[in-house]
N, C-alpha and C positions, 0 to 999 in steps of 0.2 A: 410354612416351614421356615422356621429362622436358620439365617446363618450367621457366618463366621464373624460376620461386620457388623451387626447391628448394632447401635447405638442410643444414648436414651436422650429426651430431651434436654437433659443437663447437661450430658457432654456435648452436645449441639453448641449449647449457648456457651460453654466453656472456652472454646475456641473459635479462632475465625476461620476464613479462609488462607489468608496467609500461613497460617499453622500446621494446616492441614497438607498444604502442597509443600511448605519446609518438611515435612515427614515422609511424604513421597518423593521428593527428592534425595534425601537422603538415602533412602532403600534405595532409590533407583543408579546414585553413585557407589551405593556401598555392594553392589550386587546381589542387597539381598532379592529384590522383586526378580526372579526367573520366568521368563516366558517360555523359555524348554527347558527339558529333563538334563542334566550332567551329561558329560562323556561317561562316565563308570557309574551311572545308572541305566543309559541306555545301552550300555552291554551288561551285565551283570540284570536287570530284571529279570524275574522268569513270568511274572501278571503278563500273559498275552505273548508271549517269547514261542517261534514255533521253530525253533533250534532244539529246543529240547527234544519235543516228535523226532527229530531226523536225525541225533546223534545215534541211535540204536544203527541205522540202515549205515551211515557211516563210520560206525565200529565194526561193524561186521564185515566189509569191505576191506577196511585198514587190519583186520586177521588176518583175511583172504590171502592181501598183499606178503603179509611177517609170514605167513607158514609157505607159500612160495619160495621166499627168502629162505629161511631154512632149509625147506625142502631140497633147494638148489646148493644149499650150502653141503647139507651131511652126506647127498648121493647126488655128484653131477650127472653120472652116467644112467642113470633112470629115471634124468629128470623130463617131467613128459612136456613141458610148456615148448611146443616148435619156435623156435626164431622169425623173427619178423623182420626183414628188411628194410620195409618202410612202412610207415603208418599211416598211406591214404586212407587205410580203407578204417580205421578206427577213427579217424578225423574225421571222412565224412558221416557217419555214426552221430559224432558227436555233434555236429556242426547241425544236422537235422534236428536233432533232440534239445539243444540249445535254442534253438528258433521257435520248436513249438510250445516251449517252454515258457518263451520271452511274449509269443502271442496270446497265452491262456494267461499269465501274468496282465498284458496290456487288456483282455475282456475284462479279466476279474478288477480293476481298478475302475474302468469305465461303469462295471458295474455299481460299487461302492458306489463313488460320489455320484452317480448318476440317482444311485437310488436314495441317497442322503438330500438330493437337489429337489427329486421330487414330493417328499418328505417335509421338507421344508416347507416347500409350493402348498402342500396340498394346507398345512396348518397356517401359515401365515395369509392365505391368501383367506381360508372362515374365519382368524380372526379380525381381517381387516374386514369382511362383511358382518361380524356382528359388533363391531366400531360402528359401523354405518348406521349400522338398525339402532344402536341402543342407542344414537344422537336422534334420529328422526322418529325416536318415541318420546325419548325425555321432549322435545321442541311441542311433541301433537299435544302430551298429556299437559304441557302448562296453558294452549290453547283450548281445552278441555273444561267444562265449571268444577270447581273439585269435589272430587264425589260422584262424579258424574259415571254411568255407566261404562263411557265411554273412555273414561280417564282410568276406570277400573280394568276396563279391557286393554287397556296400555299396558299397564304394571302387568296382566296375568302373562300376555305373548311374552315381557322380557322375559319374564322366568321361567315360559315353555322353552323359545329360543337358548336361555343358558343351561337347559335340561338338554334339549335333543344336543345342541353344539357342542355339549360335553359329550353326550351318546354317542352322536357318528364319529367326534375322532374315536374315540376308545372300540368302536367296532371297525375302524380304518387300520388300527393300529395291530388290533386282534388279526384280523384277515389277515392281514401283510406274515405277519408271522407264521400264525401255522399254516398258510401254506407253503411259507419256506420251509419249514418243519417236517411237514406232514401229517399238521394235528388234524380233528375236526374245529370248526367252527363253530361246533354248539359251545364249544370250551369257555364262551365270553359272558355267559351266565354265571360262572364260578368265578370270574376273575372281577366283574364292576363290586367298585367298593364306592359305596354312596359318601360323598365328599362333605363336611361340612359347609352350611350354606353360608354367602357372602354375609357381611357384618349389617350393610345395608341393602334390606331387600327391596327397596321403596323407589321410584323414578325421582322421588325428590331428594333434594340435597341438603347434606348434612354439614354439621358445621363444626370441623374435626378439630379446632382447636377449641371449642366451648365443650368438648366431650371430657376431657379430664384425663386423658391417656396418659401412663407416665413413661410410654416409651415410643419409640420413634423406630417402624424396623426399615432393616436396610433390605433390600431383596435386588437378587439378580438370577435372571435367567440363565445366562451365561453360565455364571459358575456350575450351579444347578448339571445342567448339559454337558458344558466340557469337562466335571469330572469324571461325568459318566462314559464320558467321550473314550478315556485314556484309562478305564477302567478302574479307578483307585476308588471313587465310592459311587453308590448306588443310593437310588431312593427309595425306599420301601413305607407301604402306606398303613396305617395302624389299624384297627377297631374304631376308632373314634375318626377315621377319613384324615387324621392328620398326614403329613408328607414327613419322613425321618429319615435324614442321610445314615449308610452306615458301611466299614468296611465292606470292599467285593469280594466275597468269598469264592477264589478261583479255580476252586474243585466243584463248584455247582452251577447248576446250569437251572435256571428258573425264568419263569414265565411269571413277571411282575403283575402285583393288581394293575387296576387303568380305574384311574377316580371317575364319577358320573356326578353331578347335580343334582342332588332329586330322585328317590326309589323309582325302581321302574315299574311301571303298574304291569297290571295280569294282563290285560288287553295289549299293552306295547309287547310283551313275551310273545304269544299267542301271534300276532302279527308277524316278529320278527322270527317267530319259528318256521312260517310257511314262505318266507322270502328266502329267494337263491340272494339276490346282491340286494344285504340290510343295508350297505350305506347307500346306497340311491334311495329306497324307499325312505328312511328318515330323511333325507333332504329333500325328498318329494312333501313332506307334513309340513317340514319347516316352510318349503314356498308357498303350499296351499296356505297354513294359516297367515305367510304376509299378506298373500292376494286378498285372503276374506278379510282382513283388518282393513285393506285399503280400498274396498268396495264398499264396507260396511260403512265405511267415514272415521275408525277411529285411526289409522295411518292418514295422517294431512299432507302428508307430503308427496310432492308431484309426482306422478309415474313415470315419466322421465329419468328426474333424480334416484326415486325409488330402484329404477334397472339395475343400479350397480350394484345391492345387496344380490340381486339373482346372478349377476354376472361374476362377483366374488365368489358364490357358491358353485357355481361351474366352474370356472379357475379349478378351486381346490378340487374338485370332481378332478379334473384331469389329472392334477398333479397324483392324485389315490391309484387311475388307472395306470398311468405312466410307471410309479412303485409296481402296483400290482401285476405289471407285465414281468418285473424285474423277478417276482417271488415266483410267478408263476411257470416261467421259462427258466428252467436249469440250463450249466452249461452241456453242451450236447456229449451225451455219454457215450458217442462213437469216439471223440475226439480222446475224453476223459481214460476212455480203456488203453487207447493205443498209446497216450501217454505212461500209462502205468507198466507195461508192459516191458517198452523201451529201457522205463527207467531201473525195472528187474532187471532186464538183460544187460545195463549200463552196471548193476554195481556187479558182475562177474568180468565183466570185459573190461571194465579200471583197472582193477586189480594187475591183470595180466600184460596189459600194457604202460603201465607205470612200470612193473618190474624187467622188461623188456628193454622201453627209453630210458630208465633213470638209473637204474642198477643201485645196490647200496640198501642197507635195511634200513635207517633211519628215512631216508628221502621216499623210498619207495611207500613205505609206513604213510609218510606225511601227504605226499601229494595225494595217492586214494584218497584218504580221508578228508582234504581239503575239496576235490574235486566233485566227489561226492552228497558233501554236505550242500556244495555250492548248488547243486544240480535239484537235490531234493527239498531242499530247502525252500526254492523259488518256486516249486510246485506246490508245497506247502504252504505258501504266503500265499498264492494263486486259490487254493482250496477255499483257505480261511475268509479271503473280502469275497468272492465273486458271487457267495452268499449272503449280501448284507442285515440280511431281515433277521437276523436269530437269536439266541439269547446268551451266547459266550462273549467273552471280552472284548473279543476283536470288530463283533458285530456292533451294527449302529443301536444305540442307546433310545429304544422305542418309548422307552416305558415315561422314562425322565422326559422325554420329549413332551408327549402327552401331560405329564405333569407341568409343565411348563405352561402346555396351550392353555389346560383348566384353570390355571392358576392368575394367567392373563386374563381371560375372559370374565372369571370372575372380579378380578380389583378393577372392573369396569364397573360395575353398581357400585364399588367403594368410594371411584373415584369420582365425582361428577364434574361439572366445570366451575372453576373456582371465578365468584366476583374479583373482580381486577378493577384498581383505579392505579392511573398512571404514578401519583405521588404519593402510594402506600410505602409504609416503613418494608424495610428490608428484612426478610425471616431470620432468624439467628444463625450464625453464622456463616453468610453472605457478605462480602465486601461491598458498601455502598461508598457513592460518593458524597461525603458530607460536603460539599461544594454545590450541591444540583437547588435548582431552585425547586419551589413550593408553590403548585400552581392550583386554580382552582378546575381541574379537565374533568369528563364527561367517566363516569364508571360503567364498566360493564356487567349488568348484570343478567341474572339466570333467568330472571321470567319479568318479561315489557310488559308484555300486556298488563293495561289496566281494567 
């Protein structure tokens, strides 16, 4: 997926580094690079605004208040609101409903970034295991004769491994949701879109500046994610498995493709039709086919070292459970009613006690309605995160995520390990020091053996 900053190699070589940070400096004196949104964007957005939901319960409230007022104004002597002396007993009312307010607010946040946390865990921690694995293949397969069966059986695991590791997150990602939802889980049959495959599918390494490319992309994950973070654009995946940012359309509510690697065959279906929990069984394939490669002889590398591939893949196992406790455990709906409740019987009891302590139509008007909004408000912001799995604005960015992880794991067969000599010329625009000397030092390369 290109973005906003890509670059081609001519404006590479057009500029150096100094040029490049003179322009970033500038934006960054001139105000233009923002790291948050405006004062009068962040009041004024309505993308993800859950003011809106609660001005309805706080106008109806702020009537309640005005026709009181009147009421008391046109007939004092039939007016039926009793006098109240003091206001313990509305205070303490409030002073409870404020509390459990402020602690369904502090769940639903613990929930959020709790489940953002494990979400994370669960994807960075398979792709730092299939980092592992795809270095201690490319290392077996150039100790390998080439051509050799066994060098053949290298290259086919990477590309099982970048099939299932696209698989299980996309069926991690599926589960998390609808069961925050309440989908089915067969629903992830409709949703994988088979991704275009890496550019290099080969363990060997290619030699990306003898390719002729006329352009150079810029890619960041980041952006990718935190747009989708704060709502303003999404990633949607075409017919052709490409990735295409495009406005959030904030009246819909969709359940994004999840890119895969590789069609899924009849027999992976059929399989993952009779399993309760599909991401442990495809991560049970993926360890079984490590194991049989490293018994077989075509993984070389020590079983020792090899553990950490399997201990990355449990990592992110937990981190899936840990989420999926989060989707699976709602907040408890005894708590949930008696909130609601309260906060019916709060917008009749404002009213009357506003007009009571404040007297005045204007103030009596305002305060209801401030009081009000403040109260439901914060139950509504409560609402909104303590569900993180789902597929509206405010919820975490699943889909993008996942796109992300495929996107990573694949530019790992793009990218392999580049030869390196200490006294190579510096890439175009990079600041060297034309000072340094010219030595004759040892190079690093891709394959020693002779």
């Amino acid at each position: 997926m290109a973005q906003e900053g890509s670059v081609t190699v001519k404006d590479v070589t057009a500029s150096t580094g100094e040029d490049e940070l003179k322009k970033i400096h500038e934006n960054l004196y001139g105000g233009n690079a923002k790291a948050r949104m405006s004062w009068t964007t962040l009041l004024f957005r309505t993308k993800g605004a859950v003011i809106i939901r609660v001005i309805p319960h706080s106008f109806a409230g702020a009537i309640l208040a005005m026709a009181l007022v009147v009421l008391e104004k046109s007939d004092p002597e039939s007016f039926f609101v009793p006098e109240m002396d003091h206001p313990m007993a509305v205070q303490i009312f409030s002073i409870i409903l404020s509390f459990v307010i402020v602690a369904r607010t502090s769940v639903g946040i613990n929930r959020y970034f709790g489940g953002m946390d494990a979400v994370h865990t669960m994807s960075s921690r398979w792709i730092d295991s299939f980092t592992s694995l795809l270095g201690f293949l490319r290392s077996s397969s150039d100790l390998h004769p080439p051509g050799s069966a066994k060098a053949e059986a290298c290259h086919a695991l990477s590309l099982a491994m970048l099939h299932w590791g696209s698989l299980v997150h996309a069926l991690a990602i599926n589960s998390l949701q609808c069961t925050q939802i309440g989908f089915d889980e067969k629903v992830w049959e409709h949703r994988i879109q088979v991704l275009m495959p890496p550019k290099n599918l080969n363990l060997t390494a290619q030699d990306s500046s003898a390719s002729g490319s006329s352009e150079v992309e810029q890619r960041s994950r980041a952006q990718t994610v935190k747009s989708a973070m704060v709502g303003d654009r999404r990633v949607s995946l075409g017919e052709d498995g490409i990735g295409v940012e495009k406005a959030h359309d904030k009246g819909k509510r969709m359940l994004y493709r999840l890119g895969v690697y590789g069609g899924i065959t009849k027999e992976e279906i059929v399989r993952l039709h009779g399993a309760t929990d599909k991401v442990a069984i495809v991560l049970m394939w993926m360890e079984e086919a490590i194991s049989r490669s490293q018994t077989q002889g075509v993984l070389l590398t020590a079983p020792p070292i090899l553990a950490r591939v399997y201990a990355e893949l449990g990592s992110g196992m937990m981190g899936f459970n840990s989420a999926y406790r989060i989707a699976l455990v709602p907040f408890p709906f005894c708590f949930a009613q008696m909130i609601g409740w309260c906060l019916v019987t709060f917008l009749f009891i404002c009213p009357v006690a506003a007009k009571v302590f404040t007297g005045g139509e204007a103030l009596t008007t305002c305060m209801t309605f401030a009081s009000l909004m403040g109260f439901w408000g914060m139950n509504r912001i409560a609402i909104e995160i303590e569900n993180p799995f789902g597929c509206e604005v405010n919820h975490l960015p699943l889909a993008e995520m996942h796109h992300a992880y495929v996107e990573a794991i694949g530019e790992m067969l793009d990218h392999p390990m580049p030869e390196y000599s200490w006294d190579a010329e510096c890439a175009p625009g990079i600041t060297c020091n034309p000072a340094s000397e010219t030595r004759d030092l040892p190079k690093l390369k891709r394959n020693m053996v002779q």
